[in-house]
C-alpha positions in Angstrom: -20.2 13.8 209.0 -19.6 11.9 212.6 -16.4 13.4 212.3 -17.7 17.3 212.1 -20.0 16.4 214.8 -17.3 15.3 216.8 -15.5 18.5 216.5 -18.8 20.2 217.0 -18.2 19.2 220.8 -14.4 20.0 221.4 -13.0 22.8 223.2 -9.7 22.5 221.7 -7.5 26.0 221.6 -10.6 27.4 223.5 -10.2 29.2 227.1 -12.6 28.9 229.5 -14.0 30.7 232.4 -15.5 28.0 234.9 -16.4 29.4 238.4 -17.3 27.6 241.3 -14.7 25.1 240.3 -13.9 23.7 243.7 -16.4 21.1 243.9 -19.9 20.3 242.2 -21.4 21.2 238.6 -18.1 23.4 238.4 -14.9 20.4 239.4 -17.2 18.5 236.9 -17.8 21.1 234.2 -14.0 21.6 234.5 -13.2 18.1 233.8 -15.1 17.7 231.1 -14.0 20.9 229.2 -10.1 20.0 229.8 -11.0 16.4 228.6 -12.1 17.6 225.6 -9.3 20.0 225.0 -10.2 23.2 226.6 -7.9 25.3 228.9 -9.7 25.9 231.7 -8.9 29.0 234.1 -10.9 27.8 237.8 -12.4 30.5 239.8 -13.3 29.9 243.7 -12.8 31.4 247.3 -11.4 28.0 248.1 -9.0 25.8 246.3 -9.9 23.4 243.7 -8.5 19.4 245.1 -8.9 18.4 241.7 -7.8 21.2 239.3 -7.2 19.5 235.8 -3.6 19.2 234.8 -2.7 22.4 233.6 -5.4 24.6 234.3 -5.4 28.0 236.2 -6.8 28.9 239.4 -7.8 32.2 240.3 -8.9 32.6 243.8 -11.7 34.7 244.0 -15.2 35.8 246.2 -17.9 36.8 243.9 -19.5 38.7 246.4 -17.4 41.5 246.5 -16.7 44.0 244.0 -13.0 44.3 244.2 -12.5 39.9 244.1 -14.1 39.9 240.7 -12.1 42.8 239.8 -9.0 41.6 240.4 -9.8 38.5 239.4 -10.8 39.5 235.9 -7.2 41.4 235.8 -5.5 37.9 236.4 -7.5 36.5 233.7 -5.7 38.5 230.9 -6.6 40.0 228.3 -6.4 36.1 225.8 -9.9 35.6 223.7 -12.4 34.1 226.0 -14.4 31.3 224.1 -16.7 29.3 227.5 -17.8 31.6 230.5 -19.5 29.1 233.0 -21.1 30.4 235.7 -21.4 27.2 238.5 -20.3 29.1 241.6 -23.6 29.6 243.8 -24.6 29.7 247.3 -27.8 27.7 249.1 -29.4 30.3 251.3 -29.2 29.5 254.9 -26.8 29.5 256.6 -25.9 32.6 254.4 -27.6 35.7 254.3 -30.3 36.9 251.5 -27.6 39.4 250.3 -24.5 36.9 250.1 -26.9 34.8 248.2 -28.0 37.5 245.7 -24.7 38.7 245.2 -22.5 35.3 244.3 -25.6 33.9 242.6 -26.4 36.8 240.2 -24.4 40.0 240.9 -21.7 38.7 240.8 -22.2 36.4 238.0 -23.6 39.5 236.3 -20.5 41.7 236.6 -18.0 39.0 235.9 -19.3 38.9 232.8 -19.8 42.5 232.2 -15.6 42.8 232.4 -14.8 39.6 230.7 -17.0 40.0 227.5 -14.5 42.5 225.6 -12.3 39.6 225.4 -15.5 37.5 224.1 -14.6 37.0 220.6 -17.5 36.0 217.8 -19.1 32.2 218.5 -18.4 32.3 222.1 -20.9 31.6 224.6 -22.2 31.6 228.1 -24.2 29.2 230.7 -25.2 29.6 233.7 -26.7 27.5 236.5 -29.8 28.3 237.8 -32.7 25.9 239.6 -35.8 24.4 239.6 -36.6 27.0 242.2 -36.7 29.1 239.4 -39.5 27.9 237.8 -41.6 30.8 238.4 -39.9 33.4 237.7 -42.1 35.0 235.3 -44.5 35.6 237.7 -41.7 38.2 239.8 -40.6 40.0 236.5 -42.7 42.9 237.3 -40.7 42.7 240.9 -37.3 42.0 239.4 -37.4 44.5 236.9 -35.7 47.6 238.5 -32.9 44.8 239.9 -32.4 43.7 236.6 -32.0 47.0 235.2 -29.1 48.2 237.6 -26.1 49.2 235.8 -23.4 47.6 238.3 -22.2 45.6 241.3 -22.5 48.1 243.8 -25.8 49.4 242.3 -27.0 46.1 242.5 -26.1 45.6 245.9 -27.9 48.4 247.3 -30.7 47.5 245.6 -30.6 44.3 247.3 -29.9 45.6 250.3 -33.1 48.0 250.6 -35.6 45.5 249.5 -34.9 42.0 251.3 -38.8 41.4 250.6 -37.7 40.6 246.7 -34.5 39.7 246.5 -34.9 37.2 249.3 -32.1 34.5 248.7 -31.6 31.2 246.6 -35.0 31.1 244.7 -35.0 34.9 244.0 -31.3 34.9 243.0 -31.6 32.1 240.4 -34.7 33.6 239.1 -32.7 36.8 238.2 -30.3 34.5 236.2 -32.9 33.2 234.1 -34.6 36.4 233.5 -30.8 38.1 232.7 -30.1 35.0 230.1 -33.4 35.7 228.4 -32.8 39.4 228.4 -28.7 39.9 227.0 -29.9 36.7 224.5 -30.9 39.9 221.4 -27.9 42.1 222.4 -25.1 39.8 222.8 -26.2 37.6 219.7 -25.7 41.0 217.8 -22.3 40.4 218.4 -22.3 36.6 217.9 -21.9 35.7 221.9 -24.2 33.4 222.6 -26.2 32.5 226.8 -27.9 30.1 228.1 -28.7 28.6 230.9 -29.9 25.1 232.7 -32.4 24.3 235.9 -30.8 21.6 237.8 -33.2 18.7 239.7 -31.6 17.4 242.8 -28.1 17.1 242.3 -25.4 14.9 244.7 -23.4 17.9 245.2 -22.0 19.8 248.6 -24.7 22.2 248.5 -27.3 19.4 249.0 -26.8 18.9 252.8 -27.8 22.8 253.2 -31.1 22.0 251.4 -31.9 19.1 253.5 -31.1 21.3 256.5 -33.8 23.7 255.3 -36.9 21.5 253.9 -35.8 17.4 254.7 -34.5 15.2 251.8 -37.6 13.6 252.5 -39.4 16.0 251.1 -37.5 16.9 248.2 -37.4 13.5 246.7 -41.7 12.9 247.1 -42.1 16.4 245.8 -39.1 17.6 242.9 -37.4 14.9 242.5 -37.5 13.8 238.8 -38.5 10.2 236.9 -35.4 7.8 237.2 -35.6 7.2 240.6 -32.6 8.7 241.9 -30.8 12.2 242.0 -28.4 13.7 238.9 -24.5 13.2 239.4 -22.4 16.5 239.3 -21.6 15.0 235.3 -24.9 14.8 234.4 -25.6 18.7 235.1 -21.8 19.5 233.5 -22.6 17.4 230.1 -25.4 19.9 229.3 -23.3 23.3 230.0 -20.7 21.7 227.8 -22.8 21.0 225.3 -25.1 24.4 224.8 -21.2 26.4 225.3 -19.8 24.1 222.6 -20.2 24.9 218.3 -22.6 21.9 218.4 -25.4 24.4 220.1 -24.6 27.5 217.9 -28.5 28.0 217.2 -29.4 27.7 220.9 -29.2 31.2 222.9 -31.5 32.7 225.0 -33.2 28.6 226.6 -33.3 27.6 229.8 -32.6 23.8 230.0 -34.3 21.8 232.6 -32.0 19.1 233.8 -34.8 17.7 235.9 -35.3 14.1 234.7 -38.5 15.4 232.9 -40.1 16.5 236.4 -41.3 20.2 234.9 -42.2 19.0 232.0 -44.9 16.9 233.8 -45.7 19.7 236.1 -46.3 21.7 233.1 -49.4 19.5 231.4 -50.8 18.3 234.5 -49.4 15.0 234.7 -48.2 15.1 238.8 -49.6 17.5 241.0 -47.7 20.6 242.3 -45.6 19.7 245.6 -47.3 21.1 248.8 -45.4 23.4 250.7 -42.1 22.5 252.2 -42.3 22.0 256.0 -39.4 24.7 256.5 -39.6 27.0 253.8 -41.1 28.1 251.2 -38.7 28.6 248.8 -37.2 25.2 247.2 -33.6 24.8 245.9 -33.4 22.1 243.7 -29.5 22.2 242.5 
């Protein structure tokens, strides 16, 4: 039985689509996958230092159409068995539409050209954010985004209503929504997607949030119960896991990685943060 379990969590003679591999939740996600037998093929606009021995890198921008395109060609045409999407942008300094674009457009229409190659038990994950949380409170708003047929659809939908899909928090409440909305269709064909909500994570894209509302803040007001912030490894475990056979019942969840911060937000037992002294729209991953 420990055995079974064990091969429950191995990606051996699996492929594996990890983007945003450069640095953060995706260099980790990529270690850990190769580690446990996976080949991993990397995609990033920049160079991944720390590419695991013998895995691919595929340079590519997942804001533009063409990038993911191409990129997609490079991939081949090999079964797919782990789609990771880690690649993401913070918001400022980036514009509402860069943001929207590489954290859900593009995310979006990767996996739109990938899944033909997407045989039965494979499985997606995303990252999206505790500035998520409320998403179900924007459906109504996010609907007609959600419902575009393409990148460049998308994108012009973005474009002509700034209002909505305003950056970071919007962008990563599209990817929950999406997850929650492919979950029936794509477990028809035994593909399985998920996704997790990061708390503060020691990653690159931190030093933009601090920019934006203080570090300060963050930790009196999200920060989550063990008194410090996640590692990069302790978001990547997680995506493993629910794109690994040991999840093969869970499609469709959105994991909070938060230290159990949400959780007590939920029944009451801390208070919901105040506003942020810059914004008021908090990234959390």
């Amino acid at each position: 039985m420990a055995r079974a379990s064990i091969r429950a969590l191995s990606y051996a003679d699996k492929r594996a689509v990890v983007t945003g591999v450069a640095s953060g939740i995706g260099e980790a996600t990529a270690q850990l996958v190769a580690e446990l037998g996976g080949h991993v093929i990397g995609l990033d606009i920049h160079e991944p230092p720390n590419l695991p021995e013998g895995s691919t890198w595929i340079e590519a921008d997942l804001a533009s159409r063409a990038s993911i395109s191409a990129a997609a060609e490079r991939i081949g045409g090999e079964p797919l068995h782990a789609l990771f999407h880690c690649a993401g942008l913070p918001g400022p300094p980036f514009t509402s539409l860069e943001t929207m674009l590489v954290n859900f457009v593009g995310p979006r229409h990767l996996t739109q050209l990938l899944l033909a190659r997407m045989p039965h038990g494979s499985a997606i994950a995303s990252v999206s954010s505790l500035g998520a949380m409320g998403y179900a409170r924007k459906l109504s708003q996010l609907a007609p985004l959600l419902a575009t047929s393409g990148f460049d659809e998308a994108r012009e939908w973005c474009a002509r209503h700034e209002d909505i899909a305003s950056g970071y928090s919007a962008s990563k409440e599209c990817l929950v929504a999406w997850t929650q909305m492919r979950a029936k269709d794509l477990g028809a064909r035994g593909i399985r997607i998920n996704c997790t909500s990061p708390g503060i994570t020691e990653t690159p894209m931190l030093d933009h949030f601090d920019a934006l509302v203080g570090r300060d803040w963050m930790e009196a007001h999200v920060q989550g119960f063990l008194d410090r912030n996640s590692s990069p490894e302790e978001q990547a475990w997680p995506l493993v896991f629910l794109n690994s056979d040991a999840a093969s019942f869970v499609s469709g969840a959105n994991l909070f990685v938060d230290a159990g911060y949400t959780g007590a937000l939920t029944v009451g037992a801390v208070a919901p943060p105040p506003p942020p002294p810059r914004s008021s729209r908090v990234p959390a991953s």
